[in-house]
C-alpha positions as a Markdown table, in Angstrom:
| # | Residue | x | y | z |
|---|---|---|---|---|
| 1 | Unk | 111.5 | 126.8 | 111.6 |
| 2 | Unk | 113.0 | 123.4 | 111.4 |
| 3 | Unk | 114.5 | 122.1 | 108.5 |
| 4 | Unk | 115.0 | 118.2 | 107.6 |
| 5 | Unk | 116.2 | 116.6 | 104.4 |
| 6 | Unk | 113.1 | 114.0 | 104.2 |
| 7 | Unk | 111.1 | 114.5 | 101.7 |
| 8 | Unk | 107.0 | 115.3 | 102.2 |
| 9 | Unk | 105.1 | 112.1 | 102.9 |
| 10 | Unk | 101.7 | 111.1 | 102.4 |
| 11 | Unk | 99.5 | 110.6 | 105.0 |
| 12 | Unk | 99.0 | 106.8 | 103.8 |
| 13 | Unk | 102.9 | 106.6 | 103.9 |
| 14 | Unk | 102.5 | 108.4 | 108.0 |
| 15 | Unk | 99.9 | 106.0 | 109.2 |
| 16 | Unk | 102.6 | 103.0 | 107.4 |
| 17 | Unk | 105.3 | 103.9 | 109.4 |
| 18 | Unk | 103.0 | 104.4 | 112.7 |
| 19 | Unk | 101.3 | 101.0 | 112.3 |
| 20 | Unk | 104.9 | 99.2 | 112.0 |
| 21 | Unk | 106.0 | 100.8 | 115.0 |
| 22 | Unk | 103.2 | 99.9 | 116.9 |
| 23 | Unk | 103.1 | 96.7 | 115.5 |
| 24 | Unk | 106.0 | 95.9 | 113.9 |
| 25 | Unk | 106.4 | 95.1 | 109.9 |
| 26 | Unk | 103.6 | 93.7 | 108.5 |
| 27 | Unk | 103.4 | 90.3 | 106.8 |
| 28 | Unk | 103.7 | 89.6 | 103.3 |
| 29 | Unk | 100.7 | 88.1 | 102.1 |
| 30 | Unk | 100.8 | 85.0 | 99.4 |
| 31 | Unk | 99.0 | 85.2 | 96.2 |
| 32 | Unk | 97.1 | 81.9 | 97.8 |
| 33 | Unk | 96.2 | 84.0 | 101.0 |
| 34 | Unk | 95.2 | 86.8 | 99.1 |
| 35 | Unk | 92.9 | 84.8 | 97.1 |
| 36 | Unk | 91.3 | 83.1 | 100.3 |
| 37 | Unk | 91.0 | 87.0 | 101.9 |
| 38 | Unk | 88.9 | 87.7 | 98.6 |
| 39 | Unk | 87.1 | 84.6 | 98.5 |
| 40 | Unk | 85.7 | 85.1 | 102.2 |
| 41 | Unk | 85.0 | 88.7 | 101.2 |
| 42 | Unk | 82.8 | 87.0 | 98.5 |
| 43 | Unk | 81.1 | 84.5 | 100.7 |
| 44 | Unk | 80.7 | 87.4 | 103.3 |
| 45 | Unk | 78.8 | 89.7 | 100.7 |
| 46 | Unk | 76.6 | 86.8 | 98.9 |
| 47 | Unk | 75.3 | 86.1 | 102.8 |
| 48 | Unk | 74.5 | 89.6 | 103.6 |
| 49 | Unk | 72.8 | 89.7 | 100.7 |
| 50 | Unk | 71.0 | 86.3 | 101.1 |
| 51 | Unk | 70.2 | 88.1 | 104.7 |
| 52 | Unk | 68.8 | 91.3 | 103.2 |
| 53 | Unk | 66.5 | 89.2 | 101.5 |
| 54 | Unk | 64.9 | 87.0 | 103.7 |
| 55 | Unk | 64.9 | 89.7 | 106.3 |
| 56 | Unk | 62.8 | 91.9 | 103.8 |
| 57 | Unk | 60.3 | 89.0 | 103.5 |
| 58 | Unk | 60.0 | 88.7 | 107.1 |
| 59 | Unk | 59.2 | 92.2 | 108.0 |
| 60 | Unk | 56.9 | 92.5 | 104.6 |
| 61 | Unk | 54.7 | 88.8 | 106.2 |
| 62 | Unk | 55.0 | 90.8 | 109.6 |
| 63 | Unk | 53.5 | 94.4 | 108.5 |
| 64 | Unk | 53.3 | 97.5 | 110.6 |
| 65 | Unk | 53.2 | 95.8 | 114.3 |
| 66 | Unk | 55.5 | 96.7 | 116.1 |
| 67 | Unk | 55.7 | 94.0 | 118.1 |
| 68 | Unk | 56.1 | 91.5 | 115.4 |
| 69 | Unk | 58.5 | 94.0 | 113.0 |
| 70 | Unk | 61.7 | 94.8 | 116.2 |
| 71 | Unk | 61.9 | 91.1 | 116.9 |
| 72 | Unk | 62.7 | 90.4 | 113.6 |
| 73 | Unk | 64.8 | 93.5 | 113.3 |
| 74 | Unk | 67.0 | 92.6 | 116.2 |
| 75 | Unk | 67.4 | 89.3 | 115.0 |
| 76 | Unk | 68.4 | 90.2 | 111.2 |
| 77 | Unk | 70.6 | 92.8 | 113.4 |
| 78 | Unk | 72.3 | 90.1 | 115.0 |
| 79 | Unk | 72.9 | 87.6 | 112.3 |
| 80 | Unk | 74.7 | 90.6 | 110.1 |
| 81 | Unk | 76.4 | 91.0 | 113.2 |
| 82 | Unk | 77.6 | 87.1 | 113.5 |
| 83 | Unk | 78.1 | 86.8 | 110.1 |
| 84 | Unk | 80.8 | 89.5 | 109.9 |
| 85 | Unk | 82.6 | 88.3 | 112.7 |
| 86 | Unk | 82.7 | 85.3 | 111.5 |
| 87 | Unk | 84.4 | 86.2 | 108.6 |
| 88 | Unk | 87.0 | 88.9 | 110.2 |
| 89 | Unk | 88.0 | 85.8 | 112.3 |
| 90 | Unk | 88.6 | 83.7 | 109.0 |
| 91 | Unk | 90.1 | 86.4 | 107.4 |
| 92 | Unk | 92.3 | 86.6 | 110.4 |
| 93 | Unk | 93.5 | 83.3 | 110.6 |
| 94 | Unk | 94.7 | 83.0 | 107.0 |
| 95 | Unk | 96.6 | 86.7 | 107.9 |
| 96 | Unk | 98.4 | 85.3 | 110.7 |
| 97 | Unk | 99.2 | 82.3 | 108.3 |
| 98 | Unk | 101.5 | 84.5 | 106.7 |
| 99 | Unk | 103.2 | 85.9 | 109.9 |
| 100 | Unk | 104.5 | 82.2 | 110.1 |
């Protein structure tokens, strides 16, 4: 049985100190940047929801056929898809901002 002085850690505290050995210390982030992060976060959810919409008038207009209904599934699939990106990549940006 080994014995060490460190006291038990959380497994929050565990995946810390992994992630800033792997990556190194992680940036401080500005109450400006943090703002941004949340505004994007807004943007992202008010689009998905905007997307939900129209894609549930779509696929009530196209009914049952199945060959009108996976197009339009696909698509809507896509554009959640895009949009999400889009906003990791944003959200990205103004992260690295802070590495500066």
């Amino acid at each position: 049985m080994k014995s060490t002085d460190k006291s038990l850690k959380s497994a929050l505290d565990l995946a810390m100190e992994r992630l800033e050995k792997r990556d190194g210390a992680l940036a401080k982030l500005t109450d400006a940047q943090k703002a941004a992060l949340a505004e994007i976060d807004c943007q992202t959810k008010a689009k998905l929801a905007e997307m939900e919409i129209l894609g549930s008038e779509r696929l009530t207009k196209a009914g049952e056929d199945p060959e009108k209904v996976e197009p339009i599934k696909a698509e809507h699939c896509a554009e959640i898809k895009k949009i999400k990106t889009r906003a990791e990549q944003e959200k990205e940006r103004i992260r690295k901002g802070a590495a500066s």
